[in-house]
C-alpha positions in Angstrom: 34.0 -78.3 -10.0 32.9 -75.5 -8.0 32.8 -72.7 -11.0 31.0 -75.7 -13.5 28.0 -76.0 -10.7 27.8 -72.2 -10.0 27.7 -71.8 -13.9 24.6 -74.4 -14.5 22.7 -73.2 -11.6 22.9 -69.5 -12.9 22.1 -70.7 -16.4 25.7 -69.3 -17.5 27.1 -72.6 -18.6 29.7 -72.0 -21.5 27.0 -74.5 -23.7 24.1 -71.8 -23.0 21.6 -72.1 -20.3 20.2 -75.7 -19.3 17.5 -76.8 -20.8 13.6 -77.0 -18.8 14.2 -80.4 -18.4 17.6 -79.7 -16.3 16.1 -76.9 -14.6 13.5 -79.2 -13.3 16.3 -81.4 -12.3 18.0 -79.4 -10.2 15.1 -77.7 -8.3 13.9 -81.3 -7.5 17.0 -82.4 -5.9 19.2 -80.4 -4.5 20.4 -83.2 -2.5 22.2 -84.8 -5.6 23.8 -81.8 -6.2 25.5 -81.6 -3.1 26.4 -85.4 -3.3 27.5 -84.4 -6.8 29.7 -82.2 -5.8 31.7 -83.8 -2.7 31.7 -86.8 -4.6 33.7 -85.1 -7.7 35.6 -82.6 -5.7 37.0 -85.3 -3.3 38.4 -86.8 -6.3 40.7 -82.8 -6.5 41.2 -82.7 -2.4 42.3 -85.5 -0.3 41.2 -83.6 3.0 38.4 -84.7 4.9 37.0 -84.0 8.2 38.3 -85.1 11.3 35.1 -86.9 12.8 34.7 -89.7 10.3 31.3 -89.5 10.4 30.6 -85.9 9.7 27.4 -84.5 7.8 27.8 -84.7 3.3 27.5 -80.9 3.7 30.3 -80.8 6.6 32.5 -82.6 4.3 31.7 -80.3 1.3 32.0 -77.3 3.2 35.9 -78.4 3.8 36.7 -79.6 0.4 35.2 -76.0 -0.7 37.6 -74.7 1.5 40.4 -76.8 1.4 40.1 -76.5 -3.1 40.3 -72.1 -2.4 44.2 -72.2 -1.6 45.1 -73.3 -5.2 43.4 -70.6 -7.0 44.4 -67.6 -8.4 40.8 -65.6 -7.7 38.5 -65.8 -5.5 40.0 -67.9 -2.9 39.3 -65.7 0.8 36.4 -66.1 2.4 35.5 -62.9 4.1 34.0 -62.6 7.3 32.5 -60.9 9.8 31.4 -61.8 13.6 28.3 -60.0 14.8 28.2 -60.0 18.7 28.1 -62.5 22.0 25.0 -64.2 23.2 21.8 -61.9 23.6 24.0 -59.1 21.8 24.3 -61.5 18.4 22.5 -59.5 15.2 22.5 -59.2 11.6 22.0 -55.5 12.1 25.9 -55.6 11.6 25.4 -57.6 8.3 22.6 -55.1 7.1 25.0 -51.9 7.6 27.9 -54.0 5.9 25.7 -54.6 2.7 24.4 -51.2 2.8 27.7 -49.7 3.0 29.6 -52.3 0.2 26.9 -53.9 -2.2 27.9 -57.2 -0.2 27.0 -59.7 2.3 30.2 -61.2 3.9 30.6 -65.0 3.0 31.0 -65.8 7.2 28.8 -65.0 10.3 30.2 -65.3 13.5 28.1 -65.2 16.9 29.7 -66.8 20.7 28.1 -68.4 23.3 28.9 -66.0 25.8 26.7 -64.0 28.0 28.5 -61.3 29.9 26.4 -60.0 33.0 29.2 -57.5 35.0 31.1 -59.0 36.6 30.4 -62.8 35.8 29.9 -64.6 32.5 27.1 -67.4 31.5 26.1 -68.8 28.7 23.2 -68.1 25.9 23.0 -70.1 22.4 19.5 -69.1 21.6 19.9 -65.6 19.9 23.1 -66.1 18.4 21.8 -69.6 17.2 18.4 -67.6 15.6 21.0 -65.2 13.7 23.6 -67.9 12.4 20.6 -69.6 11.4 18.9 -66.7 9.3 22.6 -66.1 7.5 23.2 -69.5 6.5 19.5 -70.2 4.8 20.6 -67.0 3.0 23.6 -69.1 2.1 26.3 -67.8 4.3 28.9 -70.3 6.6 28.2 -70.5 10.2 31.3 -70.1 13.2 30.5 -70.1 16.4 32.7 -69.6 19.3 32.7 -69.5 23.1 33.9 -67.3 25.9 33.7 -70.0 28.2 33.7 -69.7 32.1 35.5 -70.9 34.5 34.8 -74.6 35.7 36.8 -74.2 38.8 35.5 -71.6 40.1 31.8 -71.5 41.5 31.7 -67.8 42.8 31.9 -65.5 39.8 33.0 -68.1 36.6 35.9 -65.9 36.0 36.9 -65.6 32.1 40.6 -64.3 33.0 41.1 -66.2 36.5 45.1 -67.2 36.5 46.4 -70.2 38.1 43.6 -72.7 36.9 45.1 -76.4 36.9 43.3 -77.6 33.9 43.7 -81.5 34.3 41.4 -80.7 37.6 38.4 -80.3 35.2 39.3 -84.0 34.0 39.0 -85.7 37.4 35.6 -87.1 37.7 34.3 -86.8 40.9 35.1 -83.2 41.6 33.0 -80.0 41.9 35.0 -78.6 39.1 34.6 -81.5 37.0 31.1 -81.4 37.5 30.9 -78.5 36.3 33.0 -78.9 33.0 30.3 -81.6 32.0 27.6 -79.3 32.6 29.1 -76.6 30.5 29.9 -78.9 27.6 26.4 -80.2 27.9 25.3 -76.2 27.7 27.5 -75.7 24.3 26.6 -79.1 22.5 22.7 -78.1 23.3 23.2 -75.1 21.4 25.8 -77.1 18.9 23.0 -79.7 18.8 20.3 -76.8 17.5 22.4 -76.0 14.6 23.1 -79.7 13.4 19.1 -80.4 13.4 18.8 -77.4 11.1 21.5 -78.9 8.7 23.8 -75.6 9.9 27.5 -76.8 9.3 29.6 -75.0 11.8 33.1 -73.9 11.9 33.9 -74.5 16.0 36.4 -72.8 17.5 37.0 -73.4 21.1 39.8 -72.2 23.5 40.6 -69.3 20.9 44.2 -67.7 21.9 45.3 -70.5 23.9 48.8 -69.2 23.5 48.1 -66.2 25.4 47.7 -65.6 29.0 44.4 -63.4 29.5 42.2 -66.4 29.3 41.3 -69.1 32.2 42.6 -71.6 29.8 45.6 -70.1 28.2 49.3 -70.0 28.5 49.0 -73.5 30.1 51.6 -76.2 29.5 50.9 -77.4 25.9 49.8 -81.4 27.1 47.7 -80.2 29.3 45.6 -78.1 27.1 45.9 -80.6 24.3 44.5 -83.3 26.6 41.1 -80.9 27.7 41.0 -80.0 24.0 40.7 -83.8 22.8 38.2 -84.4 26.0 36.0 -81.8 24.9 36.5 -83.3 20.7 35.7 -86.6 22.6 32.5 -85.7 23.7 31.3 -83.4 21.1 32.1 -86.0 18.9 31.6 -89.3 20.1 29.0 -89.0 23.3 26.9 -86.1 21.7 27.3 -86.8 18.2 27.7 -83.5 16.6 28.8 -84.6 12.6 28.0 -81.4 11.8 31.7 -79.2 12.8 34.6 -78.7 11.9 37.4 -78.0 14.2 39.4 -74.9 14.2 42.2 -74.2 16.7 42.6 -70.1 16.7 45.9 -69.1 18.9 46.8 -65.6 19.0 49.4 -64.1 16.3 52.7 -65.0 18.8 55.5 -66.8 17.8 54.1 -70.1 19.6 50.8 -70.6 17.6 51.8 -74.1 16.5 52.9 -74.9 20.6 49.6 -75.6 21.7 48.4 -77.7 18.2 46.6 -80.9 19.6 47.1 -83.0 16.6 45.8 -83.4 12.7 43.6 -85.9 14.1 41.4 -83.6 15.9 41.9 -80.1 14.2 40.3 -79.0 10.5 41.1 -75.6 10.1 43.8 -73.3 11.7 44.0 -69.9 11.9 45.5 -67.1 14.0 43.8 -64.1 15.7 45.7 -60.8 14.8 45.1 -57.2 16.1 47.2 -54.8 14.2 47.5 -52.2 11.3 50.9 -53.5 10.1 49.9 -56.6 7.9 53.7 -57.9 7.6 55.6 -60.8 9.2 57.4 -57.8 11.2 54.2 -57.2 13.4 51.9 -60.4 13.3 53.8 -63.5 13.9 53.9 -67.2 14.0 52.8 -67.3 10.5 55.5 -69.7 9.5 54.4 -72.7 12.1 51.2 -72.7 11.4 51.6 -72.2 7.5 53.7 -75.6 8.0 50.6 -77.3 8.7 48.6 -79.0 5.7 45.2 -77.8 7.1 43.3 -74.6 5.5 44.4 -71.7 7.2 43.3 -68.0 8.2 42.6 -65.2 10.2 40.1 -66.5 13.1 39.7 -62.6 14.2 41.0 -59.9 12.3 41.1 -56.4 14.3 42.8 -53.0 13.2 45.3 -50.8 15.2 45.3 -53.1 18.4 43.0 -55.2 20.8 41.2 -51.7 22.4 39.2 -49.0 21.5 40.3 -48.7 17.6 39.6 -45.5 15.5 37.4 -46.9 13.2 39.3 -45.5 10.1 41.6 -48.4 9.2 41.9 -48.6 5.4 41.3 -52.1 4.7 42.7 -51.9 1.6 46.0 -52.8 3.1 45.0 -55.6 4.9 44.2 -57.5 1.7 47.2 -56.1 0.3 49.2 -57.4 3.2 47.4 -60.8 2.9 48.3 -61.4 -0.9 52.1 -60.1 -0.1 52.5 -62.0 3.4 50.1 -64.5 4.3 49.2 -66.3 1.1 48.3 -69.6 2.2 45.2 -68.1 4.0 41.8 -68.9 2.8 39.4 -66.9 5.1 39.1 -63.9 7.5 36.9 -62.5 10.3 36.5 -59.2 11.1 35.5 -57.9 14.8 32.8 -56.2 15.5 32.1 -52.4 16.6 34.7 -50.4 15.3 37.2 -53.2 14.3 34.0 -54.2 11.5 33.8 -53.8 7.6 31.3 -51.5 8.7 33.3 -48.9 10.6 35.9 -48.0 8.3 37.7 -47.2 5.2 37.4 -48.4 1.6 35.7 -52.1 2.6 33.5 -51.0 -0.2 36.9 -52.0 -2.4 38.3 -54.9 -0.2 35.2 -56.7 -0.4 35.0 -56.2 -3.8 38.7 -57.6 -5.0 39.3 -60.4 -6.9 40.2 -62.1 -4.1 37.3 -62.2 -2.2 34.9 -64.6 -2.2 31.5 -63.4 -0.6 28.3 -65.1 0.7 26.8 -64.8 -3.5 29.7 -66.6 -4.8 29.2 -69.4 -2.3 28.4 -72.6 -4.0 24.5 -73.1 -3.1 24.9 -76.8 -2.2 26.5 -75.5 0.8 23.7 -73.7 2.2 20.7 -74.8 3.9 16.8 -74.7 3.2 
């Protein structure tokens, strides 16, 4: 369904162009389009979103994703995220396309504000940039460093010991907090859903890990603040307009912390190595046994500091296709983990594989 609409709109239809008539058709109502096409391709992919009442475009956004795995070209989205709160910019995009003839079909921005030592949060710039990308036709995931509810000195990213059913007990300080974080996030959430933006969410990333306030906990207690916080988002707040991607680190428990198909779109894992093989980036397998999309949430070579910047990323598509084929999308890192910093992206960006922000189906985007 997807190649017959990109083949009309760019007048390449095997039957010739459309007529003026069709033309006119399709500039008035762009709308039926995109009805056109979740209605059609719904009838190819019984996944839908998890929040019954998500957005047309939310549910065509998954089906486009959901219908990549099956093909045998252009079926991985690429990706790349381009900085934290005031640091978000499309300067990284710019270099990318400058360097590779191509604009990377995912934008990524987070929340998070680092200031020294303590850690806030700041949705306006990063909103403005996701924004800018996905009227140019790009898909929108947004993540969040998020601070530390139970602590009210410093909001310490990598504080240990944190009980996390505390920030479920109403009544208490940290509690208190927890709401007015969520309330921060789903303002900025909220932004994005007025301008049509669907977002791929991806809270808690590398839960399964222990250098986070909120990871390496026991698995029911994370699954119960991840539903709260799907709770709210969804129900209280209303936001119709995500879809829900639990990210644990590359560990051989990334299917440990998984809160349920019920509350989860997408998975993925995040993966900071050269070695593209089962050998060095596990827990492949558990995840893989899932029937949600899958893919790399972060993709960074050589290791999780201070990389070279001369990876060949000709091998990471090459380990994809050999190791990892169920995965449908990837996102780079920025600085010197980015498509922009090293080797022969020119070529991965340009494989059959790949689909980029052009070959997005324009029902997708926003005006």
């Amino acid at each position: 369904m997807y190649e017959k609409l990109r083949r009309r709109e760019m007048h390449v239809s095997a039957k010739g162009p459309p007529n003026p008539a069709e033309i006119q058709i399709m500039r008035l109502f762009p709308q039926t389009l995109l009805t056109l096409f979740l209605t059609l391709s719904t009838a190819m992919h019984a996944l839908t979103p998890v929040n019954p009442d998500a957005t047309p475009r939310t549910r065509a956004t998954l089906d486009f994703i959901v219908g990549l795995e099956p093909r045998t070209e252009k079926r991985l989205l690429s990706g790349q995220f381009v900085g934290f709160g005031p640091g978000a910019q499309l300067a990284l995009m710019d270099q990318i396309h400058a360097k590779t003839g191509q604009w990377p079909a995912i934008i990524g921005v987070d929340y998070a504000n680092f200031n020294g030592s303590t850690i806030s949060l700041e949705t306006a710039i990063p909103n403005r940039v996701a924004l800018a990308y996905a009227r140019a036709g790009g898909i929108v995931t947004v993540s969040a460093h998020l601070y530390n509810p139970a602590n009210p000195a410093d909001y310490g990213l990598r504080d240990k010991g944190v009980d996390l059913d505390t920030l479920l007990q109403p009544g208490t300080p940290a509690h208190a907090r927890w709401m007015h974080q969520l309330d921060e996030v789903a303002a900025g959430l909220q932004e994005l859903r007025a301008a049509g933006a669907v977002v791929l969410w991806r809270p808690f990333h590398e839960m399964n890990g222990d250098w986070f306030w909120w990871g390496a906990k026991k698995p029911a207690a994370f699954v119960r603040l991840w539903r709260h916080m799907f709770d709210y988002f969804t129900t209280t707040k209303g936001l119709d307009n995500l879809l829900w991607v639990y990210g644990p680190n590359h560990m051989d428990n990334t299917a440990d912390y998984y809160p349920g198909d019920d509350c989860v779109d997408i998975v993925g894992f995040d993966a900071y190595t050269d070695h593209i093989n089962p050998k060095r980036i596990h827990g492949y397998p558990a995840l893989a046994k899932i029937k949600k999309p899958l893919g790399f949430t972060e993709y960074g070579p050589f290791g999780s500091k201070n990389p070279p910047g001369d990876y060949d990323y000709r091998r990471f598509i090459d380990g994809i296709m050999k190791h990892f084929p169920r995965s449908t999308f990837f996102m780079c890192w920025d600085d010197n983990w980015s498509l922009a910093s090293n080797l022969h992206t020119r070529e991965l960006l340009a494989h059959p594989w790949v689909v980029n922000r052009d070959d997005l189906p324009s029902a997708l985007g926003i005006q």
